[in-house]
Every structure is written in C-alpha cells, then in structure tokens.
LUMZABA-84151 format. One record per residue (C-alpha): x, y negated, z negated; residue number from 1. Coordinates in Angstrom, 1 decimal. Example, Ala and Ser with C-alpha at 12.3 -4.5 7.8 and 13.67 -1.06 7.14 Angstrom:
2
u_v_w_n
12.3_4.5_-7.8_1
13.7_1.1_-7.1_2
***
This chain:
307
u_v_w_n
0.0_0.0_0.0_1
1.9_-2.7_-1.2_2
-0.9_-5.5_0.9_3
-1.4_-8.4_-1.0_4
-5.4_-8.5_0.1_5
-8.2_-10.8_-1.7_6
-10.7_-8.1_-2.5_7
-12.8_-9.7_-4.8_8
-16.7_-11.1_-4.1_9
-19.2_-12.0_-6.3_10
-23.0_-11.3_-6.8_11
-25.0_-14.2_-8.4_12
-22.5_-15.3_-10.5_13
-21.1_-11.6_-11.4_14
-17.4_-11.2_-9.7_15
-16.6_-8.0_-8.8_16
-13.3_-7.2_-8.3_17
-13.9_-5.4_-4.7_18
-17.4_-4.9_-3.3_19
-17.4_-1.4_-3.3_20
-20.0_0.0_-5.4_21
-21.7_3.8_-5.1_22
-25.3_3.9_-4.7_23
-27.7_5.3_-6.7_24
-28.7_8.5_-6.7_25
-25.5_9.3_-5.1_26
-23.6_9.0_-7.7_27
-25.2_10.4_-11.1_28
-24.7_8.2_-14.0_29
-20.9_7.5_-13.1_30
-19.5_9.4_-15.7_31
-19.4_12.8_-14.0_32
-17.2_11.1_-11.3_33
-14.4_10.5_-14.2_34
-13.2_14.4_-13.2_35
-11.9_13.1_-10.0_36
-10.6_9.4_-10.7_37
-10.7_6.2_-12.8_38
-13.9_5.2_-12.0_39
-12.5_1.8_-13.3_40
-11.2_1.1_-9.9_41
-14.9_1.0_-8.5_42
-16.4_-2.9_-8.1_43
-19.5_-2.0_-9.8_44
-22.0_0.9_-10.1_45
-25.5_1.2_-9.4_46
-26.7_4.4_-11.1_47
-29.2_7.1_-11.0_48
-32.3_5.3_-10.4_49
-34.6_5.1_-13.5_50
-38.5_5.2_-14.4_51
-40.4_4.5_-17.0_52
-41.4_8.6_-17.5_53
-38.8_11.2_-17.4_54
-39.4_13.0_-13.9_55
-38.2_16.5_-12.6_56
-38.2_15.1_-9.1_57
-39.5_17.0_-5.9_58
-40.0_20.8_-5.7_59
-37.1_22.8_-4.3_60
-35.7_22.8_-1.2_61
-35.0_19.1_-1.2_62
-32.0_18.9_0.7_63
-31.4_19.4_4.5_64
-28.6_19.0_7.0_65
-28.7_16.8_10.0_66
-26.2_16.0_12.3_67
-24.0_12.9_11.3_68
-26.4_12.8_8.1_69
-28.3_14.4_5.6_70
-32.4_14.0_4.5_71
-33.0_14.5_0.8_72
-36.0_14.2_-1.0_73
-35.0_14.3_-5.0_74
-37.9_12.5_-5.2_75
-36.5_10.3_-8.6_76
-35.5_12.8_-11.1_77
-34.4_11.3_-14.2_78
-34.4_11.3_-18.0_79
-37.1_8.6_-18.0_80
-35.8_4.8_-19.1_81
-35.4_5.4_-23.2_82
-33.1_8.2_-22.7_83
-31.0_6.2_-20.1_84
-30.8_3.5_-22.6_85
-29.8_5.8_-25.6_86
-28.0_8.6_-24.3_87
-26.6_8.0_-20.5_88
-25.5_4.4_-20.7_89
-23.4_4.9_-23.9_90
-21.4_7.7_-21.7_91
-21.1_5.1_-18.9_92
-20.1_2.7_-20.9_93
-17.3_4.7_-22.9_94
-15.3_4.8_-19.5_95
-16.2_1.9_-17.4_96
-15.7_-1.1_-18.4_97
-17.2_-3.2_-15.7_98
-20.3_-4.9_-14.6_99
-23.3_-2.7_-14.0_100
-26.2_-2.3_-11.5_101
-29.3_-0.9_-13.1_102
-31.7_1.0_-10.3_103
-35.3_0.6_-11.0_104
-38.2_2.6_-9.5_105
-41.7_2.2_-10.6_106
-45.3_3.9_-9.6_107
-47.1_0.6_-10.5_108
-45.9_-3.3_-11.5_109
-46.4_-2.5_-15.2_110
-44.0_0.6_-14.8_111
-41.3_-1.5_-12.7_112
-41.9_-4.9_-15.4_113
-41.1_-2.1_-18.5_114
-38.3_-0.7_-17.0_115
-36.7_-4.1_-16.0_116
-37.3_-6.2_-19.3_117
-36.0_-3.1_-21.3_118
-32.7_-3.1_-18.9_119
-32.1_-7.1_-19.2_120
-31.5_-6.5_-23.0_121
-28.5_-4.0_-22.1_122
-25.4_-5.6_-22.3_123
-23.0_-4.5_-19.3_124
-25.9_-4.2_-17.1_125
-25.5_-7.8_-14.9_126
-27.7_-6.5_-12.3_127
-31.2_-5.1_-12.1_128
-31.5_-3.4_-8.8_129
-35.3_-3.0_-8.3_130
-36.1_-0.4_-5.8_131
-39.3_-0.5_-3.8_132
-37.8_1.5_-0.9_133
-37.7_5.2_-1.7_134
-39.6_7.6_0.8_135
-39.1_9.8_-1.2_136
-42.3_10.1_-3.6_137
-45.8_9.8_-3.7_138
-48.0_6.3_-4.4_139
-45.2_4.6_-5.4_140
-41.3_3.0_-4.3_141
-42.1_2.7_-0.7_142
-45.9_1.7_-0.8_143
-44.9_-1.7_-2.5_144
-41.8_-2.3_-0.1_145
-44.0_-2.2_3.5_146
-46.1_-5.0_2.5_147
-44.5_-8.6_2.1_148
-47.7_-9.3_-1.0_149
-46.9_-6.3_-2.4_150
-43.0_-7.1_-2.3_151
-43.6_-10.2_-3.9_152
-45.9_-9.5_-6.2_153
-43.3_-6.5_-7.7_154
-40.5_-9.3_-7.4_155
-42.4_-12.2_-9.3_156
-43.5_-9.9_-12.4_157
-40.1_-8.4_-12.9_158
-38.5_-11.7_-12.6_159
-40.8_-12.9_-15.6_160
-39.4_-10.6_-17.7_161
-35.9_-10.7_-17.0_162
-32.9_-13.3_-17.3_163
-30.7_-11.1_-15.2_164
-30.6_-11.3_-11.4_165
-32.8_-9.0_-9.2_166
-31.5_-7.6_-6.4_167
-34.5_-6.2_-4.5_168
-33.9_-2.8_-2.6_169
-35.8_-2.6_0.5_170
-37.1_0.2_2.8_171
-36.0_-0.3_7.1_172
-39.5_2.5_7.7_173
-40.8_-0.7_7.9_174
-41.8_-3.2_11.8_175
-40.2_-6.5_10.5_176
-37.5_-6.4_8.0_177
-37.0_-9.9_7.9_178
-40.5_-10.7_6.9_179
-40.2_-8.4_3.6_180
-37.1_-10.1_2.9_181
-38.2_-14.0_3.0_182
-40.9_-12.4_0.4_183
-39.2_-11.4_-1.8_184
-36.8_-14.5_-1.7_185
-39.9_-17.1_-2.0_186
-40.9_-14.7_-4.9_187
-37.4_-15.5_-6.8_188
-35.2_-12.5_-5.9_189
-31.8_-13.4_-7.0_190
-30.6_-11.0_-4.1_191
-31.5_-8.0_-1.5_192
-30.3_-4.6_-0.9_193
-30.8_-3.4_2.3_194
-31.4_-0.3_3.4_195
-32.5_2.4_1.6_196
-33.1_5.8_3.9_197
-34.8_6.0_7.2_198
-38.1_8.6_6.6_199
-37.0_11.8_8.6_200
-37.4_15.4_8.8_201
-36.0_18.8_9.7_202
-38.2_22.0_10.8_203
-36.9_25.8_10.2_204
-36.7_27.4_13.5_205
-37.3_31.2_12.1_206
-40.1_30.7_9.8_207
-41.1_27.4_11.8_208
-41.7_25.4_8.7_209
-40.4_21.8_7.6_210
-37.6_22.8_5.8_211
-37.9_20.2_2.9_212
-40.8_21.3_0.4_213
-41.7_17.6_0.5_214
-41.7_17.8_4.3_215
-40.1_14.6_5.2_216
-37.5_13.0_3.4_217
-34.3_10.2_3.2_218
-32.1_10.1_6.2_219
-29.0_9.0_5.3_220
-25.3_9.2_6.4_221
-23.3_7.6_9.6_222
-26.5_8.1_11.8_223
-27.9_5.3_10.1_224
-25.1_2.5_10.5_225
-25.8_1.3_13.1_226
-29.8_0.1_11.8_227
-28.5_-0.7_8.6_228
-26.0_-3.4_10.2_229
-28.9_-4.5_12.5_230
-31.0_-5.3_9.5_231
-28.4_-6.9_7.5_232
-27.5_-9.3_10.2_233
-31.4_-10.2_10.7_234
-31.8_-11.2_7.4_235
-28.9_-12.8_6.8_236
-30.2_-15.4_8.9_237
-33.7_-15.5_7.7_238
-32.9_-15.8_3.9_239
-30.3_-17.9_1.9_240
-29.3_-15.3_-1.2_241
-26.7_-12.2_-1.0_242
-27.1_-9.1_0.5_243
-25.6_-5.8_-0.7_244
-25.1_-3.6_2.4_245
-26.1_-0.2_2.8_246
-26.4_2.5_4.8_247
-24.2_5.2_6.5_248
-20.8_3.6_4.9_249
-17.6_6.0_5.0_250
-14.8_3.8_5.7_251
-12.9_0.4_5.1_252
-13.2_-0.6_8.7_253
-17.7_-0.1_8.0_254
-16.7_-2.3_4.9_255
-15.5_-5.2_6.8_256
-18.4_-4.4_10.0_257
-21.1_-4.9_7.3_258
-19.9_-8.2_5.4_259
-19.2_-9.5_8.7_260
-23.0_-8.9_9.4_261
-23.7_-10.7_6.2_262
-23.4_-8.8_3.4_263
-21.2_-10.1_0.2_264
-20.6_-6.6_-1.1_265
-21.9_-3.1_0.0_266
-23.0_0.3_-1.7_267
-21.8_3.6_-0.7_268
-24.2_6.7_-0.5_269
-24.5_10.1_1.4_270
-20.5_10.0_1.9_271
-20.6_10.6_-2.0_272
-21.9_13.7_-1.7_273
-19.7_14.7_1.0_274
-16.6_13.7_-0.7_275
-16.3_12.7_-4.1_276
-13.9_10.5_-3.4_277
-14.8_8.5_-0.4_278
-15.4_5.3_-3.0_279
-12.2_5.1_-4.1_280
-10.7_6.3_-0.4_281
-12.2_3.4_1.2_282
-10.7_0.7_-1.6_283
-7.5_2.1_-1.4_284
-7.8_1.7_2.5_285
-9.1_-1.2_2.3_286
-6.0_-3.6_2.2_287
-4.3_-1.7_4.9_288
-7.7_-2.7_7.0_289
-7.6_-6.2_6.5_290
-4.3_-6.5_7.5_291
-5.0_-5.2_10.5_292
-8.0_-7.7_11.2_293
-6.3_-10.7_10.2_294
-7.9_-10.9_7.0_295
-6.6_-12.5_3.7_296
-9.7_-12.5_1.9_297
-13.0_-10.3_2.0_298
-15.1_-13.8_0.8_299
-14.4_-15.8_4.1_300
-15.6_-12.7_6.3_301
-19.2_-12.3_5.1_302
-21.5_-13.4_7.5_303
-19.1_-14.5_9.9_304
-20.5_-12.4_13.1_305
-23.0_-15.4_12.8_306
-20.3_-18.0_13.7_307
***
C-alpha cells in the first residue's frame, strides 16, 4: 500500500473514516465477522435489520442461485428490538468502536416509530436506517416504500421521535424512483439509501416449482449494479441530502463508480456472503484505485458524473 489516499466522508454530521459499510442483513450483527478481521477497519456498520417482535423469518428454502447474483428471501429474522438492545449491541459494541447504522423494519408506522425512538437513546448508534424497501415479507417494508404518501408519512412519524438522522432505505421495484425520494426529503429524511433488492425469482426445472418457499424473493449481487447506479444518479439530482449507495458492490473501482453517481458513502451486501472479506478487500484496494483515477480524496468525487 503505502498510498497516502483521503478516505474519509461524512454522513450528516457523522465522519466515517472510509465509506465502506456492510449492509444489513449481510452482515449479522458484526460481531461474528471479528473471526476473520478487525472489524474496526470497516467505516461503519448497518446491522441485521430489526423489528419491534422477534421473527423467525420465511420458511425454508429461502436462498437461490442466480447468475451474477443471488435472490433471498430471509424475510427479517431477528431477535425482535429489546433483545437487540440488551444482548446484541453490547457484543457489537465490545469490539467496534465506531459509529453505528441501526436498520429498522416495521409492519405498521407505530412498529417503525417504536423501533426508532428506542434506537435514538442508544449511544454508538449515529444513524437510524429505516427500511421501507424489503420484498421480502408480507403487508409490510415494501408496501410503505412504492407509494411517495406512504414514504412520507413513515418518514415524518419516525423523525418525531428521534434526534438522530434518518436515512431512509428505498425499494427500485418501484416506476419512479425519484419521486419516492423528494418524499421522503420534503418529509425531513436526513438521508436516502438506495437500493435495496430488485423482486425476482427462480423455478426448479425437475419438480417445476419456484424454488424459494416464498416464491419470489431479493435479487441482489453484480447483476444489479448497473440499476443501482442509474438510480443513485437520478436522485442525486432531484434531492439535496446524502445518499448511501447500494447494490451489486464488490470492488474499489464500483466504490468510486457509485460516489461519482452521487453517493457520499456506500454499503456492501450479497458479496458478503460470497466472501467474508470483500469489506475489508475493497478498503485495502481502495487507495491503490484512486491512484490510478487521479484521485486524492474520495469527498471531491461524489457526484461529480453530474459536472
């Protein structure tokens, strides 16, 4: 290495020290990544998305292969918010040390308004990711993200409860992208995240059933980069807060593509669960990339496709 690179960008006021941060739901609750490296070298981490009731997720098979990708449907399984709070975030916390990104999911606005004003009282969290994106279950994430009232109306009850800024995660299974985001933004989002998976699905050839139990699920993975960027760069120049980028990510080089496009920092999924390491891959690449580009700092890049 030895590159003397500018990684750092900030979120709202909350500087991270590179913007590479894995998604969640790709990434557990962080800890169990401390097997493989000092998570510590990660600029922040949005982990496994949390509801108000503990959930079991989707019946099995919820996984299935695609080409360049993957489709899950996990459908949200997690300890339910209390336990996060008192038994997952002291683990995170005893080895990371850095800002954190708390993913919210909700079936209704009092579930998401719980969640969040519980989360703003947690110390390292500096971000409250809310997600009304995921495919992935029923009457709920997705049915509040396809409608611009419903967007905003999500957005303008959990910003009354919080002090912290919301980043809100939207869904691309959507006609106009840009009109979801200005909703949110006129509601008071502090941010957007953008995407979460593309709805797909895969059929079994032998017993000529879907292969998911859900049927359809999450596309995810390279496939999707190229819709991901698109919608970043459309919204970009529709609303004046930061994006987080996301979608299909695997390398330092998509790093630089997607703040180009607009986005101040970007979150890293399916290649998780390809490689446990792609995170901290891509930031140790990530110099070496820059140098190559002709860039000094990651800061003066974002958006700059637009120019």
């Amino acid at each position: 290495m030895g590159i003397n690179k500018d990684l750092t960008t900030t979120l709202s006021g909350v500087k991270l020290d590179n913007p590479v941060i894995p998604a969640s739901g790709t990434f557990g609750f962080g800890y169990e990544f401390t097997d493989f490296y000092d998570i510590n070298i990660l600029g922040s981490i949005s982990f496994k998305g949390t509801t108000k009731d503990p959930r079991y997720g989707n019946p099995l098979p919820r996984i299935a292969d695609c080409k360049s990708g993957l489709i899950n449907a996990i459908g949200l399984q997690n300890p339910g918010v209390d336990k996060v709070i008192s038994e997952e975030l002291p683990k995170l916390r005893s080895c990371f040390k850095k800002p954190l990104i708390a993913n919210i999911s909700g079936f209704a606005i009092d579930e998401y308004v719980h969640c969040c004003e519980l989360m703003d009282k947690e110390e390292q969290v500096e971000i409250i990711e809310v997600n009304i994106s995921c495919p992935n279950v029923h009457n709920g994430g997705m049915t509040f993200g396809t409608n611009p009232e419903a967007a905003a109306e999500v957005t303008r009850a959990v910003k009354a409860v919080t002090t912290k800024p919301v980043y809100v995660k939207l869904t691309p299974n959507v006609t106009n992208i840009v009109e979801i985001a200005k909703a949110v933004e006129a509601a008071g989002a502090d941010g957007i995240v953008l995407i979460n998976t593309l709805l797909g699905m895969r059929i079994n050839l032998k017993n000529r059933k879907p292969v998911i139990a859900n049927k359809m699920g999450g596309f995810s993975g390279p496939a999707i980069f190229p819709v991901a960027l698109r919608m970043v760069y459309q919204v970009y120049e529709a609303v004046k807060i930061p994006i987080i980028g996301v979608g299909g990510i695997e390398s330092a080089e998509d790093v630089i593509e997607m703040m180009l496009a607009g986005a101040s920092a970007i979150e890293v999924g399916a290649a998780n669960l390809k490689n446990p390491y792609a995170c901290k891959e891509i930031i140790d690449n990530l110099p070496a990339a820059m140098e190559k580009y002709g860039i000094d700092s990651l800061k003066d890049i974002i958006g700059a496709a637009h120019q």
